[in-house]
N, C-alpha and C positions, 0 to 999 in steps of 0.2 A: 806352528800352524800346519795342520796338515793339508799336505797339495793336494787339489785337485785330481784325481784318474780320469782319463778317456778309453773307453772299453772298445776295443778293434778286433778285426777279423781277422790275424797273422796268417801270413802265407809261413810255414817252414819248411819248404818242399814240395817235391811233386805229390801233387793228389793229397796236401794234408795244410790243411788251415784249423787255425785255433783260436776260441774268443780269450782276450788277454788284456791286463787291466795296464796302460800303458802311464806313464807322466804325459799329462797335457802338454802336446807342445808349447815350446817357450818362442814369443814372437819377437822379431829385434827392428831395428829400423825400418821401416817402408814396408813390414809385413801386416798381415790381419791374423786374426783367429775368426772360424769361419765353424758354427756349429750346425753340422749335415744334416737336413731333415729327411733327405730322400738322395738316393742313387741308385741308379738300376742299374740291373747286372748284363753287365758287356758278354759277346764271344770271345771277344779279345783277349778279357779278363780268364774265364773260364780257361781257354787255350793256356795263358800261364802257369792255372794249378796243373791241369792237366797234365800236360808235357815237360812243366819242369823247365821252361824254357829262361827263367832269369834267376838266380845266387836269391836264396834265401835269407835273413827276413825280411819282408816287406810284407804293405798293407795296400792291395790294388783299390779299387773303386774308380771312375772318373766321370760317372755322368749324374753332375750331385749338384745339388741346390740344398740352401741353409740362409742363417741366418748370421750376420758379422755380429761378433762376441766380445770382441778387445783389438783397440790400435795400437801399431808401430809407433813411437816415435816419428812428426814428419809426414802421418799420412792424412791427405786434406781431402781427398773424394769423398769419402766415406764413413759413414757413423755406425758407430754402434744400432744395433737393430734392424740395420738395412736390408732386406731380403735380396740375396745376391745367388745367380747361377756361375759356377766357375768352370774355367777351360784349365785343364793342367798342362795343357802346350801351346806357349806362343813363340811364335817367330823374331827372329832378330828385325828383319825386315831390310837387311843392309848389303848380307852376303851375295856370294855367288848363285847361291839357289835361290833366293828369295824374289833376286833379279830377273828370275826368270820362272817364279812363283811357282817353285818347285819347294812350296813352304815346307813338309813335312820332309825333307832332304837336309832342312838349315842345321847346322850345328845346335844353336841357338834351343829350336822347337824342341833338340831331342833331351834337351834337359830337361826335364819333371819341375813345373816347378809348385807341386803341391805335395804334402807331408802329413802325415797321420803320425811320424815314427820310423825309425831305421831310412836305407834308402827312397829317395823321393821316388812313390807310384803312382801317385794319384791320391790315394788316401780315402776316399770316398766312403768306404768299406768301415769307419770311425766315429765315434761319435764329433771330434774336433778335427779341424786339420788347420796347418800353416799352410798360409799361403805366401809365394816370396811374393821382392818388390815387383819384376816384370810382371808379373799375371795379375798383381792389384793394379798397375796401372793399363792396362790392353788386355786384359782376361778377366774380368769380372765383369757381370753384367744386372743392372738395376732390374728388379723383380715387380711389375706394377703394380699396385691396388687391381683386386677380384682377377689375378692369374693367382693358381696354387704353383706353390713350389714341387709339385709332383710333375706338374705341366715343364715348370723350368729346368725340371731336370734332362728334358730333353732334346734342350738347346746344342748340347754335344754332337749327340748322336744324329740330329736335325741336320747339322751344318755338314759331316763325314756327308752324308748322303746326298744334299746338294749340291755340294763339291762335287761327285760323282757323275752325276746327272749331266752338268754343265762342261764336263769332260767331252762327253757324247756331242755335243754343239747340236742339238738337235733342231731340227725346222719343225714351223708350225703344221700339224696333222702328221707328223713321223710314227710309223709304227714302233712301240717297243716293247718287249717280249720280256715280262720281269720273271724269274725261276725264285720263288719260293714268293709268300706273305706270311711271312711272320714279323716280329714289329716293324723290323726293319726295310723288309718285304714291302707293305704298307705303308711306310712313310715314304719311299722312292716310287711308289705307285701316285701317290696324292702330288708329289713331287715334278713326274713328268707332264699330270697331269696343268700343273701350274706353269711350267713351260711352254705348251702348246700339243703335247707329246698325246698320240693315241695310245690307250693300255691293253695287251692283252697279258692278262695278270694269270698263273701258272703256280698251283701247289696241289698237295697230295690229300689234304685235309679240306673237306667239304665246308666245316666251318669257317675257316680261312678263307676260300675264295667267296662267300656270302657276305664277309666284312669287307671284302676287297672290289666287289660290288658299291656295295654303298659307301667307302670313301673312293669312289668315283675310277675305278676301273670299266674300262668297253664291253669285255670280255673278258670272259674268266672259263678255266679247265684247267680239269687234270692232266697234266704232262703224261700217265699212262695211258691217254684216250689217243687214239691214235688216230684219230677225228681232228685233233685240233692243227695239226699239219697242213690237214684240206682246209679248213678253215683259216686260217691262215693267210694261205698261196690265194686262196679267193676274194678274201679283203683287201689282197696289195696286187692284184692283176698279175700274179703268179709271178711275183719277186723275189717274195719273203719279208721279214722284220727290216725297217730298218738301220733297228740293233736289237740289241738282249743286255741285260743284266741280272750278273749271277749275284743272287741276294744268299745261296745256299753254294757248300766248297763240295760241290759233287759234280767226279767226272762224269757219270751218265748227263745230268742236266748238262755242263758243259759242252759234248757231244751234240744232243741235239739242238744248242743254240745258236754251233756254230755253221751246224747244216740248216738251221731256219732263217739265217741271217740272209739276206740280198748281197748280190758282188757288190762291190764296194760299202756294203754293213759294218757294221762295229759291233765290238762283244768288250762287255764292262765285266771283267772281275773284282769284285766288290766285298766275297767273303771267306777268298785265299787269302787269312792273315797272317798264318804258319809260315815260317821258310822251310823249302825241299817238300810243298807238296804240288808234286807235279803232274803234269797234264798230257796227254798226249794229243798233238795238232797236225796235221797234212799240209807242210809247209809250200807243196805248192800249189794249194790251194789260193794262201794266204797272198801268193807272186801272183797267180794267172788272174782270178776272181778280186784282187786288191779289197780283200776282207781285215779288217784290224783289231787286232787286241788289247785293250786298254788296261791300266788298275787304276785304283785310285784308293789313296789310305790315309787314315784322319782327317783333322778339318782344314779349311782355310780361313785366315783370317778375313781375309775378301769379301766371305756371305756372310763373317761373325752378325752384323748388323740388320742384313738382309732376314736371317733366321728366325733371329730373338721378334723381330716384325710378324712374320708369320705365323710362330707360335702363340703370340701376346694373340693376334689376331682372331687366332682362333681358323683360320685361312688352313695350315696344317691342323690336323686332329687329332690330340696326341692320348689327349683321357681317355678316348673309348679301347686305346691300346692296354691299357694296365688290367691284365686279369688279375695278379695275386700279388698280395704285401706280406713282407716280410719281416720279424724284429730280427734285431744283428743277434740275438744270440740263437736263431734260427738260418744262421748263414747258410749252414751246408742243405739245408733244405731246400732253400732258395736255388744255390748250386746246383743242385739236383734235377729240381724242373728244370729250371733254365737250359742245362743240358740234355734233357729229354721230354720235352713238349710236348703236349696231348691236344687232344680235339678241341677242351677249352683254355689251354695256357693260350698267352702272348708274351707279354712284357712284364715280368719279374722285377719289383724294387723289392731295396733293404729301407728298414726304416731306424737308421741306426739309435734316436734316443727310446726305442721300445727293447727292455730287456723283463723277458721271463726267467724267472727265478733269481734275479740280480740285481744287487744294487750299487749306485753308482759310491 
């Protein structure tokens, strides 16, 4: 009998992916098969091909929603058909770091524990993936009646963001100064606004700040208007923010975040994912002014439960994010925007079971 293919986006090095007709993963005890209908494409991810930064093959993706296809051995949650969004990192919840919910530190979280093929990446990027035992028991999450699994797909990337936010301990009416709206941009923008957090929302792209408007940002400019500094200083009684977060890894934004911040402000980097890209800061600024520099990287499992709420809810808004679809054997195209955005991009999915010119 001949097996089954799952047709994936192979990474083989820097700056080169290839669609490739793989053996369906084989599932063993306490795993799923899990067939992807949607994953959008991460920076994270891009960064990988990009720089070459992890041993080739592998197959990235990880912010994917599907459908469960075939049980483990042993697994009682879960049926066949179930529309599930998946996390490819969960935490031990036991160790040193977890203890101190420094989850994305645990040994545990840093294993992958989902599979397309070759080393665990996520796999997203596939028409199937494995999933191990941890993440089907504490990483799957049930998909309700009239949410799309395009919406679940961005349960991931929801929770990174919240985690972030909640770093900043923000008080209710806090100024916060977000640098960039793009998807990401805008989901930390609708974010603080569920907090309590005032938005003055900051991109380069007119469009952008018009959507960032109407998912509920105060104020919106462009960071080269040199107007919005006075504006600013005039809304907080000539303080400043009382943070920023950098949704975009640019030292000029940088620069002016941490000159817009208030003493004792906070500045969230959020989309420094790269190591050794560095910054240059006035460190006794940082002493006299007690201004603080924060990151904050992947999810927690903490808000897993809180997110999938506000997604389902409809509370975050995640459809009006998705400008363009993709079929996986259009990956590099998707790559493409993704990494260079126009007036009408945002948020870039693959739609891995659509192939042009191919058959399974």
């Amino acid at each position: 009998m001949k097996q089954k293919v799952t047709w994936a986006a192979v990474y083989r090095g820097k700056q080169r992916v290839r669609l490739e007709a793989l053996p369906t993963p084989e599932i063993r005890r306490g795993e799923v098969l899990v067939r992807i209908d949607t994953c959008g494409v991460c920076a994270t991810d891009l960064k990988k091909v990009k720089y070459g930064t992890l041993p080739p093959p592998r197959v990235f993706g990880h912010e994917m929603a599907g459908v469960v296809e075939a049980l483990g051995r042993g697994v009682r949650k879960w049926r066949v058909g179930d529309r599930v969004a998946v996390f490819h990192h969960i935490p031990c919840r036991r160790c040193f770091y977890c203890d101190r919910m420094d989850y994305a530190q645990c040994p545990t979280y840093k294993q992958t524990g989902t599979t397309a093929g070759f080393e665990p990446a996520g796999g997203g990027f596939a028409q199937r993936i494995r999933v191990m035992p941890w993440i089907v028991r504490q990483g799957m999450i049930r998909v309700p009646a009239g949410v799309t699994l395009e919406e679940a797909s961005f349960i991931e990337p929801v929770n990174t963001c919240l985690k972030g936010v909640d770093r900043l301990g923000l008080r209710k009416n806090d100024w916060v100064l977000i640098f960039g709206q793009g998807p990401i941009g805008l989901i930390l923008t609708q974010l603080v606004g569920i907090r309590g957090g005032s938005v003055f929302a900051l991109d380069l792209l007119a469009g952008r700040r018009r959507l960032a408007r109407k998912l509920g940002a105060d104020i919106v400019a462009d960071p080269r208007d040199k107007t919005f500094a006075r504006r600013l200083m005039k809304i907080t009684n000539g303080r400043g923010a009382d943070a920023a977060i950098m949704a975009v890894p640019s030292e000029e934004a940088f620069q002016q975040a941490f000159k817009a911040i208030r003493s004792g402000g906070k500045v969230l980097l959020f989309a420094h994912t790269k190591r050794n890209d560095f910054l240059s800061v006035d460190a006794g600024t940082i002493c006299v002014d007690e201004k603080t520099i924060l990151g904050s990287y992947s999810a927690s499992v903490d808000v897993q439960a809180e997110t999938a709420r506000l997604i389902f809810s409809r509370r975050v808004k995640v459809a009006p994010l998705i400008t363009h679809r993709f079929p996986l054997s259009s990956i590099q195209d998707a790559f493409d925007l993704a990494s260079h955005p126009t007036e009408h991009s945002l948020k870039v999915v693959v739609k891995p079971q659509i192939l042009i010119g191919l058959r399974e």
